[in-house]
C-alpha positions as CSV (number, residue, x, y, z in Angstrom):
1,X,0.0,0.0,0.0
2,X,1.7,3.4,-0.6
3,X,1.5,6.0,1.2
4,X,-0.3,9.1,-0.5
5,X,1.5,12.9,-0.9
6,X,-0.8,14.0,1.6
7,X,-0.2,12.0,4.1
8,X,3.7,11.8,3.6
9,X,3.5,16.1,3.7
10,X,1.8,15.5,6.7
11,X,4.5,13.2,8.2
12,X,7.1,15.8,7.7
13,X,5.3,18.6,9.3
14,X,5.8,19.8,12.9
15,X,2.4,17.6,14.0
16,X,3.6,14.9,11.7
17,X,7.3,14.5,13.9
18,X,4.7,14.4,17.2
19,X,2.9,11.9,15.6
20,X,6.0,10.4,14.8
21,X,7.5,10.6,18.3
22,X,4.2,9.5,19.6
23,X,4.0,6.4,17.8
24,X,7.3,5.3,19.8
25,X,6.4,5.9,22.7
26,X,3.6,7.8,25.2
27,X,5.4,11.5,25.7
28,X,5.1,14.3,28.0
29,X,5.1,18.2,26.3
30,X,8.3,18.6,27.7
31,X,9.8,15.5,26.2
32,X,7.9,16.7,22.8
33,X,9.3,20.0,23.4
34,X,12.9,18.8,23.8
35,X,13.2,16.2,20.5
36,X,11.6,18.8,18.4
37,X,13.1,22.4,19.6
38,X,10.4,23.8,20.6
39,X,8.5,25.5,23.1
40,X,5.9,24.1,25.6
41,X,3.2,26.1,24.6
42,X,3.8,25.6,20.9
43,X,3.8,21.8,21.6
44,X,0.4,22.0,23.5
45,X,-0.7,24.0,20.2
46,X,-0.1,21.2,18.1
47,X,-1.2,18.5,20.7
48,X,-4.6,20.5,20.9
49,X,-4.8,20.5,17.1
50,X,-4.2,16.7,16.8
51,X,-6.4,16.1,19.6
52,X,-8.9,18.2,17.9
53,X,-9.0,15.9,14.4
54,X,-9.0,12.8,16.5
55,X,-5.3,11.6,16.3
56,X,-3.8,12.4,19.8
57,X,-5.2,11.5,23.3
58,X,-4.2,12.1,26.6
59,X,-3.0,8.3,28.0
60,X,-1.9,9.7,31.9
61,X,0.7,11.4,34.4
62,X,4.2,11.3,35.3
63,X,5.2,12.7,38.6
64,X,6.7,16.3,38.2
65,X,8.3,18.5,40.7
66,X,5.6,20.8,41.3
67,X,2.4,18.5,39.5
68,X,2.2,16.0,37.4
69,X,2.9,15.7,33.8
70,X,0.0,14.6,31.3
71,X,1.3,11.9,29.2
72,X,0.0,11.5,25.5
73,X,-0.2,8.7,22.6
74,X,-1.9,8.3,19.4
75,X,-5.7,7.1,19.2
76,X,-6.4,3.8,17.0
77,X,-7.5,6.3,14.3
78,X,-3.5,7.5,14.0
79,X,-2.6,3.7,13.0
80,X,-4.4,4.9,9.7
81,X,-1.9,7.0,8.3
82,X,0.7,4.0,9.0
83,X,-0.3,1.5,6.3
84,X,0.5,-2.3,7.0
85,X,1.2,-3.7,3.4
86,X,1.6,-7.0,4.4
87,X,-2.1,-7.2,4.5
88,X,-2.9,-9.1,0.9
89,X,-0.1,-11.4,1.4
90,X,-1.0,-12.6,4.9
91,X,-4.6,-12.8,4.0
92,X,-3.4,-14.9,1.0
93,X,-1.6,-17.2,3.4
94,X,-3.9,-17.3,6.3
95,X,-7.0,-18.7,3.9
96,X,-4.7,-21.1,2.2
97,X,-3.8,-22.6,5.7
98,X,-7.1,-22.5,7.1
99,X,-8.6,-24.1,3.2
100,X,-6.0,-26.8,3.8
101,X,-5.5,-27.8,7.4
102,X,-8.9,-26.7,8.8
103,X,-10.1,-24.4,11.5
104,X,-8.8,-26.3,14.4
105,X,-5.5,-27.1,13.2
106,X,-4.8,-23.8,11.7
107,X,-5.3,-22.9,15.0
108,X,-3.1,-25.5,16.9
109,X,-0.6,-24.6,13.9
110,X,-0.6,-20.7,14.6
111,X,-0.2,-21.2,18.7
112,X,2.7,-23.3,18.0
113,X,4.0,-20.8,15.9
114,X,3.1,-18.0,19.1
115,X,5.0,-20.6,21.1
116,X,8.5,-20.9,19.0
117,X,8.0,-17.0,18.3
118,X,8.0,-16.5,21.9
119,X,10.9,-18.9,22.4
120,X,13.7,-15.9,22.3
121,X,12.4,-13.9,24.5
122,X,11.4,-16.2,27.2
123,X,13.6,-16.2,30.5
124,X,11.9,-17.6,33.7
125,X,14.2,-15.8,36.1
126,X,13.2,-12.6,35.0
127,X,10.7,-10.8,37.0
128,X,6.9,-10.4,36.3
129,X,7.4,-7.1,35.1
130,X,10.5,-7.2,33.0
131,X,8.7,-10.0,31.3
132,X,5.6,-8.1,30.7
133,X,8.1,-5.0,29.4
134,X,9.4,-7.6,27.0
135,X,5.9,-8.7,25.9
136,X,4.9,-5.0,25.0
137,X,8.4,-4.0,23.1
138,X,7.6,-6.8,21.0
139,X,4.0,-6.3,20.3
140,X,5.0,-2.7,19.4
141,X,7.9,-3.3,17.4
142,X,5.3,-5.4,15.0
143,X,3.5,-2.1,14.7
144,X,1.2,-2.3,17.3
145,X,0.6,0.6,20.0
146,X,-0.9,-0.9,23.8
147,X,-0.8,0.3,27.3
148,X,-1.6,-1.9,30.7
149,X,-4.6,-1.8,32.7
150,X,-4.3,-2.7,36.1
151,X,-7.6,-3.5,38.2
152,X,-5.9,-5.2,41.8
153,X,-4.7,-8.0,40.9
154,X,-5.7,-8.4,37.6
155,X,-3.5,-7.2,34.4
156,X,-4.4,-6.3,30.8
157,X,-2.4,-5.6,27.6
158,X,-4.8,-3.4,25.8
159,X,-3.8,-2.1,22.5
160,X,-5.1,0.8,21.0
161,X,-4.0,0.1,17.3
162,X,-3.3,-3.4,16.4
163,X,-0.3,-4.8,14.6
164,X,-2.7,-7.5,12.4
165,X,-5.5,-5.2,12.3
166,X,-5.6,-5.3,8.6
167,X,-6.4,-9.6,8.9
168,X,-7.9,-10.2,12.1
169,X,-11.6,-9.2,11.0
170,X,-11.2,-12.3,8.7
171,X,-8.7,-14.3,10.7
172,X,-9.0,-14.5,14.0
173,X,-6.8,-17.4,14.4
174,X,-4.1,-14.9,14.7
175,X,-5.1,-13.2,18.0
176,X,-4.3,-16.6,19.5
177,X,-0.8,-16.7,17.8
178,X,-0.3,-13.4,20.1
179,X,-1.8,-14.7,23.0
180,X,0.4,-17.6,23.2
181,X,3.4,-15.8,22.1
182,X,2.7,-13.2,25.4
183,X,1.1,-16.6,27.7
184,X,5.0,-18.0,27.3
185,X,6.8,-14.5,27.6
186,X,5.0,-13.6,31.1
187,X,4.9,-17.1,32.3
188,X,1.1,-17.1,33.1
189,X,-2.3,-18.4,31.6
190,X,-3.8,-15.5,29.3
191,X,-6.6,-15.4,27.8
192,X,-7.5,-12.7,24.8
193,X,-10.7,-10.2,24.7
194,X,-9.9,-8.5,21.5
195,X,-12.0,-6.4,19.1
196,X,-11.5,-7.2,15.7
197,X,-14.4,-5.1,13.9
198,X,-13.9,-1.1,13.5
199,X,-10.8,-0.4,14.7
200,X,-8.8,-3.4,16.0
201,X,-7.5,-3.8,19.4
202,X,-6.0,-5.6,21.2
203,X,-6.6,-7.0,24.8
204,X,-4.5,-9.7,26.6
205,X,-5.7,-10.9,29.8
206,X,-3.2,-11.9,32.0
207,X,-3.7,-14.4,35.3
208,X,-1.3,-13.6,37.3
């Protein structure tokens, strides 16, 4: 899929390079500031302005010295102007293996492949939460953009743009290659919740 002159203009602009940051990682408008030269309160103009259009959210707070920093990410509607071209050629794939093995061992297949995927990055005596870091840096480095939810004891990897969005309305199958790839990273049963219509996310349920 290319990317169209309008939104490759749009890249290079000032909001574009937050967008950019953004998709890396959740920033403060100082940390904005810093990477791009410029003042707070020409930051916050530019955050307002995505915001505004439906691209930019606020996601939470950092401690600061005197109050706490808002933090802020890109909505699911930002993953838009990132197009995933390996769409056609994993559809392609995914209907061929489903057409020849079937449903159900398409599926064992896939959480075997979650299994040996996960197989690097797997180390027991790590703990909980350096393997839950190692989860997310790999679910993000496929594209993918999610934040945890904590609720007591219970854990979520909830993703606000998903990295197989492009497939998983027609394939689902692969939502339990992830799952199994984070079940062996973190060490614990998880179970998925995703939505896989408008706007894909993610959502990894973790029993800790």
């Amino acid at each position: 899929m290319k990317v169209s002159s309008h939104i490759r203009r749009f890249l290079k602009s000032t909001r574009g390079q937050i967008v950019g940051l953004l998709r890396e990682r959740h920033s403060t408008v100082a940390e904005l500031a810093e990477k791009l030269s410029l003042t707070d309160n020409a930051v916050r103009a530019h955050l307002a302005t995505l915001e505004r259009d439906g691209l930019v959210r606020q996601s939470g707070e950092r401690p600061g010295l005197r109050k706490p920093h808002f933090t802020y990410a890109l909505t699911s509607e930002a993953g838009d102007l990132f197009p995933k071209a390996y769409a056609p050629i994993l559809n392609a794939v995914l209907k061929k293996l489903e057409t020849s093995l079937g449903k159900e061992q398409s599926a064992a297949f896939l959480r075997q492949l979650g299994r040996e995927m996960a197989a690097p990055h797997r180390n027991t005596d790590a703990a909980f939460e350096s393997k839950l870091h190692t989860a997310i840096k790999f679910i993000e480095e496929l594209g993918g953009q999610v934040r945890i939810e904590r609720d007591g004891e219970k854990i979520a990897i909830c993703g606000t743009d998903c990295p197989l969005s492009e497939v998983v309305s027609d394939h689902d199958l692969v939502c339990d290659m992830l799952t199994e790839f984070v079940a062996q990273v973190v060490d614990c049963t998880v179970s998925q919740n995703c939505q896989r219509k408008e706007h894909p996310q993610c959502r990894f349920e973790i029993q800790t």
